[in-house]
N, C-alpha and C positions, 0 to 999 in steps of 0.2 A: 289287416288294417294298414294306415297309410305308416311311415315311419315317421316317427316325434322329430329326426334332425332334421328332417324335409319340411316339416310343419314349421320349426323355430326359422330355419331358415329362408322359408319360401309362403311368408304368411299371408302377404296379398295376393301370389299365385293361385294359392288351394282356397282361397277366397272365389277369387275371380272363375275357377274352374269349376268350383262347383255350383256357381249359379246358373250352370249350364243345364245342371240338376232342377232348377226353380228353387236350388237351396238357399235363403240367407245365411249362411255359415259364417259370420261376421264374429258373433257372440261366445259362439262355439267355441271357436278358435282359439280366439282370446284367454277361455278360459283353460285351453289343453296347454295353451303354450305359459300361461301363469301357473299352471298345478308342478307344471315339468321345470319350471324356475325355481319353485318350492321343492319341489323333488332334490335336483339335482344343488342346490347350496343346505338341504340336510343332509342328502351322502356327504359331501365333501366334510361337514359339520359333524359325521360321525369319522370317519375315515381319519379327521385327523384328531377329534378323539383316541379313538383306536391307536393313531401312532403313536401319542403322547402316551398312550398307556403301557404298550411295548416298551416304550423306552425307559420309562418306570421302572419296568419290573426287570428289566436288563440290568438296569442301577442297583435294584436294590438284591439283586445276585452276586453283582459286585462287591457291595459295601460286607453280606453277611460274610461272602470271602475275608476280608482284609479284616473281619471281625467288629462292624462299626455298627450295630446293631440297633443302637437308640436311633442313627440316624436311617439305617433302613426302617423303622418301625413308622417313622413320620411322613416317610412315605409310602409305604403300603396305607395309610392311613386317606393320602391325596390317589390313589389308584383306585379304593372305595367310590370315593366323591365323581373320578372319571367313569367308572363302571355305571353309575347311576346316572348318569349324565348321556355313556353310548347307549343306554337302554333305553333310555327317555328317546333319542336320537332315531332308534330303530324301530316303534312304534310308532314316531311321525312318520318315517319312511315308509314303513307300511301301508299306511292308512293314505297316504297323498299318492302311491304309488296304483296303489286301489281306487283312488279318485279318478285318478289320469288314465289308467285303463278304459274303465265305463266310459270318461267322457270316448275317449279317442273308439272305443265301438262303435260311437254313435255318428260319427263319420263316417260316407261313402267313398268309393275309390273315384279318382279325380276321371274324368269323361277324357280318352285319348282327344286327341286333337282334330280329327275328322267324324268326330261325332256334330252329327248337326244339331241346333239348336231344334228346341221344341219342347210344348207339354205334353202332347197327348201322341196314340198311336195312328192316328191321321196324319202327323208331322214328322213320320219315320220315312227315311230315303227309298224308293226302288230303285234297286243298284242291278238287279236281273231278273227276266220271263222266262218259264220255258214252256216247252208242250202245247199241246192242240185242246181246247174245252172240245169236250165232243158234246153232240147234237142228240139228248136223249126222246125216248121217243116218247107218244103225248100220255100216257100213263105211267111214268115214272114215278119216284117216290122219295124220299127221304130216307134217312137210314132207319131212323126207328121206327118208319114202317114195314120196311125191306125184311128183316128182326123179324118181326112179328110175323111178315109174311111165308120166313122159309123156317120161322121157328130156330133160330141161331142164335138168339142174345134173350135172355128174360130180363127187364127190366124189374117188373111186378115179382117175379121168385126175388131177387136182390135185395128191395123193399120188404118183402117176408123175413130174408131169414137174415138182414141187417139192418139195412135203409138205403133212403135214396141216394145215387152216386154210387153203387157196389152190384154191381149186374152181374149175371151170373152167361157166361159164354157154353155154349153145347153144343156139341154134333162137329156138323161142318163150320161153324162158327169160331168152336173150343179146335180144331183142328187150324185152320187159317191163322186163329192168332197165336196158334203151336207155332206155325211156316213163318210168318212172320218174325217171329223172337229167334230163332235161328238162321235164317236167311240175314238177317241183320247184324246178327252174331259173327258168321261165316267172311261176313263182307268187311268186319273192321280185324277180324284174323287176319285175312287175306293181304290188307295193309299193313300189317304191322304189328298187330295192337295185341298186348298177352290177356288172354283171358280170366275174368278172375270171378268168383263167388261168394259174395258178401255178407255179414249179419243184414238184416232190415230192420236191426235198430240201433242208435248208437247214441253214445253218453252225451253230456253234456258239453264237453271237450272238443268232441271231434266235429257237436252240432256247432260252437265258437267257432272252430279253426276253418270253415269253410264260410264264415258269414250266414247260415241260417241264424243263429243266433247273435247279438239279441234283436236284429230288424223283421225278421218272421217269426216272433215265437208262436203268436196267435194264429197261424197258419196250421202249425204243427202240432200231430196229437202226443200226448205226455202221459207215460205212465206215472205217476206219482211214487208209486210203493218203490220202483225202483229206481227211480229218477234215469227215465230213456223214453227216447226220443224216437217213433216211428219214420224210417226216412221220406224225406218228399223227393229223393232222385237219389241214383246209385252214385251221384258226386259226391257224397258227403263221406258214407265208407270208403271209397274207392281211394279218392283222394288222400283222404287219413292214414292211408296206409304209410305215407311218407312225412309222417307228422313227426318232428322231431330228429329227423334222419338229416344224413349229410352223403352228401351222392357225390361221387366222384365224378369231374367232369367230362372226360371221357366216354361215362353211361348215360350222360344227356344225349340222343331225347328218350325218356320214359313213357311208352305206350302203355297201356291199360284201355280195356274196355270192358263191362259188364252188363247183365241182365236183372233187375230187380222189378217188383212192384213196388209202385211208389203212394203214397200217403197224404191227401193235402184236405185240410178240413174246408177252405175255399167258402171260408165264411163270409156274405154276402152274395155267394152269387146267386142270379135267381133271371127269369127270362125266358124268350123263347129261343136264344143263343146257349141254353145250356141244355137243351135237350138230348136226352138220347147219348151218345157219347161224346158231343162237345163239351162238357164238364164232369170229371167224374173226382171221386172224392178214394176210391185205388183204385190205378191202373197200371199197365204195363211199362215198360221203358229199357232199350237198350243205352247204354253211355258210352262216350270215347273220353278218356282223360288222358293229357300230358303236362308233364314238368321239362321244360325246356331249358335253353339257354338265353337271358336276356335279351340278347342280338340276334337269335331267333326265331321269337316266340311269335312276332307278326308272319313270317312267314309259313309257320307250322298253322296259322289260323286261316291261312289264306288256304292251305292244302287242306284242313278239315271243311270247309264249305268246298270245295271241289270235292271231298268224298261224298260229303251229304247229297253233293248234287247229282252225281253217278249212281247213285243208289235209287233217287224220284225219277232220273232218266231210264234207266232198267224198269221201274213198277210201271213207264209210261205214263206218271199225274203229272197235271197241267200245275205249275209250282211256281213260286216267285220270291226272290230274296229282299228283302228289307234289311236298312242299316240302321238301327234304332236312334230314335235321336233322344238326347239327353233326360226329357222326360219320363221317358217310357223304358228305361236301361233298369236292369238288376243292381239291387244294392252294391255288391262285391267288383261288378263288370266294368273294364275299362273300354272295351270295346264288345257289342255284339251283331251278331248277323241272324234275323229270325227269318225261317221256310216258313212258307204259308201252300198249302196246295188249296185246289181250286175244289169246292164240292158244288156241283153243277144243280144237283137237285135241290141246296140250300140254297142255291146266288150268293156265296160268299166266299170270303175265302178263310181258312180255319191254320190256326199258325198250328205247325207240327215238328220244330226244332226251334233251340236256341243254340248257337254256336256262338264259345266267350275269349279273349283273354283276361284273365282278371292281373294282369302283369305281377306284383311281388304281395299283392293286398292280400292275398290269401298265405300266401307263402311267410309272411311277418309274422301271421298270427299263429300258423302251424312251424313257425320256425324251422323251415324247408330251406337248405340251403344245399350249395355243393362247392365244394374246393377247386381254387383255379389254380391255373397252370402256376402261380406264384406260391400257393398251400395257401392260400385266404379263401375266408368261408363268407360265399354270396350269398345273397336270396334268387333263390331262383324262382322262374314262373309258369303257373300253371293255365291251364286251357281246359273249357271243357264244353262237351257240346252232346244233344241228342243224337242219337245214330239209328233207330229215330222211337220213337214217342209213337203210341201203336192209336190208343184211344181213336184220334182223325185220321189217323193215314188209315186205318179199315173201315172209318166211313167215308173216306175217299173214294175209297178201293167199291165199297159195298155202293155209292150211289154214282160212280161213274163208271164204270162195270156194267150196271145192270141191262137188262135186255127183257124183253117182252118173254124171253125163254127161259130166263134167271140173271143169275148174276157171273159173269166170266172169269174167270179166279188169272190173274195176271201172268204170262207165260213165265216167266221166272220165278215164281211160285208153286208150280205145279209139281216137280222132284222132290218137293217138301211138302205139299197137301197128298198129294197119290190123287187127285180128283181134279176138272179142267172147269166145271161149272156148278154154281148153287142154285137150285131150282128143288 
């Protein structure tokens, strides 16, 4: 979340910045920076209780010394009165400290400065094109026909033994998005990135500490009995891993990248843009995550969209980078960059990464910090981005690919399928 001194001190800013959001935050505001006035004159309101109390009872260590007993007794009697008074003290603190919280959740991260204005995903920048649309031929297909036609995806089994949004991958189909999650894996090893293997579910805490919580709850599926949270992206564990930690500055930058299935109940959506594997409700996802250094953390963002884009340039899809504008950005994001590749046999194009920095908003709330060259503890900032997101990139793959023979399995692929065509 944003930090309260920034908010007190910069209240027409985080105003002004988040109307970039189409937020009025006007009221909001008002009232994070009124609860944290309440706040911060009952600490002080307890705290110099508190002193006065100490010095009390210092006193009256003194007096039983020197043997003056009546007169320490009249004042143990006034350190009663103070006790009841810091208690009283620390149960407002509490309860205002819990107010100001929730409010300040309900705050997004402020829009960096080259975000453009906009509501909607029509109003997002193209900053980059690449690749050739190739010319398929007149019986081409769609993905979820393609599925059906080589027998590689069951839709209809998914719906059986779950529901809609839960397919079930087989054969050459379960092999490919084998090749893929490893091919992807290999590619952010190769940079850098330590590999890591996560729960795919996590508490309450750690769904806070990343912003799924509380702006996506309804997104997300909830065990009740044991209060956890199925993840919608391996950001969420991954991340957490550094929840609470203080990194030495020196081990900045922090690579991480993992492989999870991810979880999104994707309530509302419904179309003939969610077919097939344009919207699924689990599906696959490799991530890259870093915790950077402030002065940094734009340039480490700038090299994760070059990795993302080395990677569509190897599979060969026709891809295109958007720079979101203020409407259409993640809650937590101060900056993001979304891939979209081209699916030729939809005529659209289908987003298949978000790459973020979310500068210190994430790192506030997981109290992520690292010690600088002075021993003072920062906040540091984290990033994080698809590397990539399987669902569209293999109905990319499966509908611009295909061929009157089959489907051509992408030469950088093939060391990982053991097979060059699906037919």
């Amino acid at each position: 979340m944003l930090q309260i001194a920034f908010i007190r001190e910069n209240q027409e800013k985080v105003i002004t910045a988040l109307a970039k959001r189409n937020m009025d935050a006007k009221v909001l505001v008002e009232e994070v920076v009124q609860l944290d006035e309440s706040r911060r004159h009952t600490q002080l309101e307890m705290d110099n209780t508190l002193a006065e109390s100490n010095k009390l009872s210092k006193d009256i260590g003194d007096l039983m010394k020197n043997g003056e007993k009546a007169k320490a007794e009249i004042l143990k009697l006034k350190t009663v009165s103070l006790k009841e008074k810091s208690k009283e003290a620390s149960d407002r603190l509490d309860v205002l400290t819990n107010e100001l919280t929730q409010k300040m959740y309900l705050l997004p991260n402020l829009p960096a400065d080259i975000v453009p204005f906009g509501k909607t995903p029509e109003e997002n920048l193209n900053v980059f094109e690449s690749g050739e649309v190739p010319v398929l031929h007149g019986e081409a297909l769609p993905h979820w026909e393609l599925v059906k036609k080589y027998d590689i995806i069951d839709f209809e089994l998914g719906v059986k033994i779950t529901g809609a949004g839960f397919p079930v991958y087989k054969g050459k189909g379960a092999k490919l998005q084998r090749a893929l999650i490893t091919y992807f894996l290999d590619k952010n090893t190769d940079a850098g990135y330590l590999e890591y293997q996560v729960p795919h579910l996590v508490n309450e805490a750690s769904a806070y500490g990343t912003g799924q919580l509380p702006d996506k709850e309804g997104q997300m599926y909830h065990d009740a009995t044991d209060d956890l949270y199925l993840i919608p992206t391996a950001e969420v564990p991954v991340t957490n891993i550094f929840r609470d930690v203080i990194i030495a500055e020196n081990d900045l930058p922090v690579l991480c990248t993992g492989y999870t299935p991810c979880f999104r109940r994707e309530a509302g959506s419904y179309g003939a843009h969610v077919r097939g594997l344009n919207r699924l409700h689990q599906f696959d996802k490799v991530e890259i995550v870093r915790v950077e250094h402030p002065d940094n953390s734009y340039k480490a963002l700038d090299g994760m969209v070059e990795h993302v884009k080395n990677i569509l340039d190897e599979l060969k899809l026709p891809y295109r980078v958007l720079r979101l504008c203020g409407g259409d950005m993640g809650f937590a994001s101060a900056l993001t960059y979304d891939f979209e590749v081209f699916s030729t046999a939809q005529d659209r194009w289908l987003e298949i990464s978000s790459v973020s920095n979310f500068e210190t908003f994430q790192a506030n709330r997981l109290k992520l910090r690292f010690r600088d060259k002075d021993g003072k503890n920062q906040l540091a900032h984290t990033l994080n981005g698809s590397s990539l997101a399987l669902p569209r990139v293999l109905a990319g793959i499966l509908e611009n690919y295909q061929t009157p023979d089959g489907i051509v399995v992408p030469e950088v692929l093939r060391k990982y399928t053991g097979f060059d065509i699906i037919n």
